[in-house]
MARMIKOL-745222 format. One record per residue (C-alpha): x, y, z; residue in one letter. Coordinates in steps of 0.2 Angstrom, whole numbers, plus 5000, padded with zeros to 4 digits. Layout:
! residues N
XYZA
...
***
This chain:
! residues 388
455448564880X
455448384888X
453648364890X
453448434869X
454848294866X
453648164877X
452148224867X
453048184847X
453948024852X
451947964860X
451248034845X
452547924834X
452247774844X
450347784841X
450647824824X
451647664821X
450647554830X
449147614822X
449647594804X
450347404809X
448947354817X
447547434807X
446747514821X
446447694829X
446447704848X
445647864861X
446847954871X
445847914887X
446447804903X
445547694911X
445447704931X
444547804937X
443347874921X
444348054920X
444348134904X
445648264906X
447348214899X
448548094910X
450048154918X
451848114911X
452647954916X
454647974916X
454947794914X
453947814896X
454847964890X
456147834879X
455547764865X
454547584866X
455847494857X
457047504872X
455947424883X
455347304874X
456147144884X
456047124903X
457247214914X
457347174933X
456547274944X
457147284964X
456047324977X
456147334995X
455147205006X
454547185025X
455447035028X
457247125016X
457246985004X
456847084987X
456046904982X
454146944978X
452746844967X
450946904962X
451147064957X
449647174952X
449547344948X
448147494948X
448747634938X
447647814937X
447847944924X
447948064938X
448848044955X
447747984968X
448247994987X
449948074980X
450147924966X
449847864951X
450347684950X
450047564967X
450547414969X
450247244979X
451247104980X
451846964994X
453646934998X
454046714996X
455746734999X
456446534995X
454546494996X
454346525014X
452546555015X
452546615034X
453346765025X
451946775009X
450746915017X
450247055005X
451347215003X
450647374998X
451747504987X
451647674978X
452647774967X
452547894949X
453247754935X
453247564934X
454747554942X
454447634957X
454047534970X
454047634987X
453047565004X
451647685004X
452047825016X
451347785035X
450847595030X
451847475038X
451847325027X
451347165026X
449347255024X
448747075030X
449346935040X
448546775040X
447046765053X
447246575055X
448746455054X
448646445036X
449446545024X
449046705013X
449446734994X
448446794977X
448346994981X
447247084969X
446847274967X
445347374961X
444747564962X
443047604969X
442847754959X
440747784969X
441647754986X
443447814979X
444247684989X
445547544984X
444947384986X
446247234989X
445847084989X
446646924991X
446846724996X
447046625012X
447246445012X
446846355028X
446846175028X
445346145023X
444646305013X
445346425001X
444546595007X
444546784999X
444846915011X
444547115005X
445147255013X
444747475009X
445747605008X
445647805008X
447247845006X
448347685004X
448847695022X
447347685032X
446547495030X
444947425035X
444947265043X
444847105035X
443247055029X
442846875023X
441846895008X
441946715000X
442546565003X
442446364996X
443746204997X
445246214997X
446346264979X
444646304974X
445046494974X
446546514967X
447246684960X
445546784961X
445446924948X
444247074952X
443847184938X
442447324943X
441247334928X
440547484918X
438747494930X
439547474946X
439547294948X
441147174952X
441547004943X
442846884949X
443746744940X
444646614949X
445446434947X
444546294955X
445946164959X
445346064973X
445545894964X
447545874962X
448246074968X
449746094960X
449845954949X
447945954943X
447745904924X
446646014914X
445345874913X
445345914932X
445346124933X
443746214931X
444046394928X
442446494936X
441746664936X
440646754950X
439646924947X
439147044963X
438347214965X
439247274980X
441147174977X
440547094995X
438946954993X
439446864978X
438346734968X
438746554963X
440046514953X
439846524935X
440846394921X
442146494909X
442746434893X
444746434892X
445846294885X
447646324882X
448246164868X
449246044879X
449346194894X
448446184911X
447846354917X
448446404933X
448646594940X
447746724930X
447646924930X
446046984920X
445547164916X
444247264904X
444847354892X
443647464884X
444447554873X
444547384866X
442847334872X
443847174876X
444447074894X
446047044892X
447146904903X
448946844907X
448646644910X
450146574920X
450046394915X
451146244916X
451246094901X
449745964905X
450645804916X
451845914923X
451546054937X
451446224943X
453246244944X
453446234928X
452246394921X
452346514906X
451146674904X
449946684889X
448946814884X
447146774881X
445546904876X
443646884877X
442147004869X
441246934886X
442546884899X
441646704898X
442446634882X
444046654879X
445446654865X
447346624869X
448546654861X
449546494857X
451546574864X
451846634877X
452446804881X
453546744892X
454146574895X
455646524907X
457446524897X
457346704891X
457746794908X
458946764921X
458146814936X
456446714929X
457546584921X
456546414927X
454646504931X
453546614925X
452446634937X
450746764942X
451046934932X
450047094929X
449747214916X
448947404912X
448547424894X
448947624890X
447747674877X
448847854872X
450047754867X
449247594860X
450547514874X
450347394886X
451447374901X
451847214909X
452347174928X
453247004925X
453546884942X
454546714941X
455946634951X
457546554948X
458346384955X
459946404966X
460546284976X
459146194975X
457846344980X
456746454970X
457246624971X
455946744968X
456046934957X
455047044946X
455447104929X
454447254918X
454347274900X
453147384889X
452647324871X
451647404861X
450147324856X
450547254839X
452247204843X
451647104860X
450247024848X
451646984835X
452446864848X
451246794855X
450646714839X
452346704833X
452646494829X
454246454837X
454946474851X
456546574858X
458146484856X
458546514875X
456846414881X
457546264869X
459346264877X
458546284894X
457246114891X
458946034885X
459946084903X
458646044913X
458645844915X
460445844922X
460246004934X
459645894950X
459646074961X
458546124949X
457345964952X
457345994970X
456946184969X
455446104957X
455045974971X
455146104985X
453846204975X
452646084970X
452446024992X
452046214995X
450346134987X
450245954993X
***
């Protein structure tokens, strides 16, 4: 009886997000290419409606701070290794970097975030004395591994580490499979194409970090066969009016035949303590469309009240739904406090906002607040010299 109720309130979702946006969707997931039908996900039984602003999510850390930042997700139709959604994120409690290593988890909805049975967390530890950050997951489907890759900053380079795994336990050692200047790596995305090869967007930052202005940034590209040798680095065409682009989560959509992207990005002459997510889409993952609001800004939430920073998404083709993994901070006592938050739009109410023209009265109350709150200026402050 409950999985029949599941089944008619998806089939009504897709009906109504069909006829608002004019198109028809497949029922099929993405990773890996099975076309059986997906198992049922609990936390998706209500109706989308109820989900559609971000709630807090809590999860359990290494260092037992709950404060994490760079989510990413990997979600398969099927359970893999016992799961269907893995996760990997790094603890920054109060911006303590020291403490920023990635963190695997596992669990069978969005919210559930469990350290993956026999894995002692963090997965990776810096090899040098600088610090790590950026995690980013991918499935193998011709090795059925997960691949995780991520960033480490030394004080001269920025450098992208990957790690295997059979099982999400069991990982390979670190392998250093690029590297460049420093800030000139930021927030690699990995998405493994449709013949086998990889492709990797990043942020080149190395002229002013943190408080680069766009006519500074670069935003690159790099295409490998293997997801190991990688060629040179490729321009990519991304603008966001009056915005500098600054952490980004890319992925294919096929059902779409589109990338999509959440851009965290912070108002141009300002910096990266101050960023908002976009949503932006490309036919070729080389030029790209964003849309002009954010999907989330700081103001609307109160654990992600003054940033909005790195965030993930799956896009759920059954449904016509896409599920977001929101990070952020807020300020107290002049620290940034770290937490995620989930939502789930579906598609033609998430595209509805972020082309909406105005934004949400909270933001404009908060922009109005934030000139006199001096703890505020110093968690901004405190921030910003984590990229000197």
């Amino acid at each position: 009886m409950l999985k029949a109720r599941y089944l008619t309130l998806s089939l009504a979702v897709v009906l109504l997000a069909c006829h608002s946006s004019g198109d028809r969707e497949t029922t099929e997931l993405t990773e890996p290419l099975v076309p059986e039908a997906a198992e049922v996900d609990e936390s998706d039984m209500l109706s989308a409606d109820l989900l559609l602003e971000p709630e807090r999510v809590e999860v359990q850390t290494y260092d037992g701070s709950g404060e994490l930042v760079h989510p990413d997700a990997l979600v398969f139709p099927h359970r893999w290794s016992g799961h269907r959604y893995w996760f990997a994120a790094t603890p920054y409690p109060q911006g303590n970097s020291t403490l920023e290593n990635p963190s695997g988890f596992a669990g069978d909805s969005a919210r559930d975030w469990r350290t993956i049975p026999g894995l002692t967390n963090p997965i990776a530890r810096p090899s040098t004395d600088g610090y790590l950050s950026d995690p980013d997951l991918s499935y193998d489907a011709a090795h059925d591994r997960v691949r995780l890759y991520y960033r480490q900053t030394t004080s001269t380079a920025d450098q992208v580490y990957l790690r295997t795994s059979r099982t999400g336990s069991d990982w390979s050692e670190a392998a250093l499979v690029l590297q460049d200047a420093r800030y000139s790596l930021i927030s690699p995305a990995i998405v493994r194409e449709a013949d086998g090869s990889w492709r990797m967007w990043t942020v080149n930052a190395s002229v002013g970090g943190c408080r680069a202005r766009a006519a500074d940034l670069t935003l690159t590209q790099r295409r490998s066969r293997d997801g190991i040798k990688w060629n040179a680095a490729e321009p990519v065409s991304l603008s966001i009016s009056n915005f500098v682009p600054w952490h980004w989560d890319v992925q294919y959509v096929k059902e779409r035949k589109e990338y999509w992207a959440l851009v965290a990005a912070y108002p141009d002459a300002s910096n990266c303590s101050r960023t908002s997510v976009f949503f932006a889409r490309s036919a070729d993952g080389t030029t790209w469309k964003v849309s002009p609001t954010p999907l989330l800004e700081p103001g609307v939430l109160l654990p992600l009240r003054d940033l909005v920073y790195r965030s993930t998404f799956r896009y759920f083709p059954s449904d016509n739904v896409v599920r977001v993994w929101f990070s952020g901070a807020r300020a107290d006592e002049g620290r940034f406090h770290y937490a995620m938050a989930i939502a789930r739009y579906p598609l033609a109410e998430l595209l509805r906002r972020v082309e909406a023209p105005h934004p949400p009265a909270a933001v404009s109350a908060m922009r109005e607040r934030e000139p006199r709150d001096l703890p505020l200026q110093a968690a901004r402050e405190k921030f910003i010299n984590a990229f000197p």
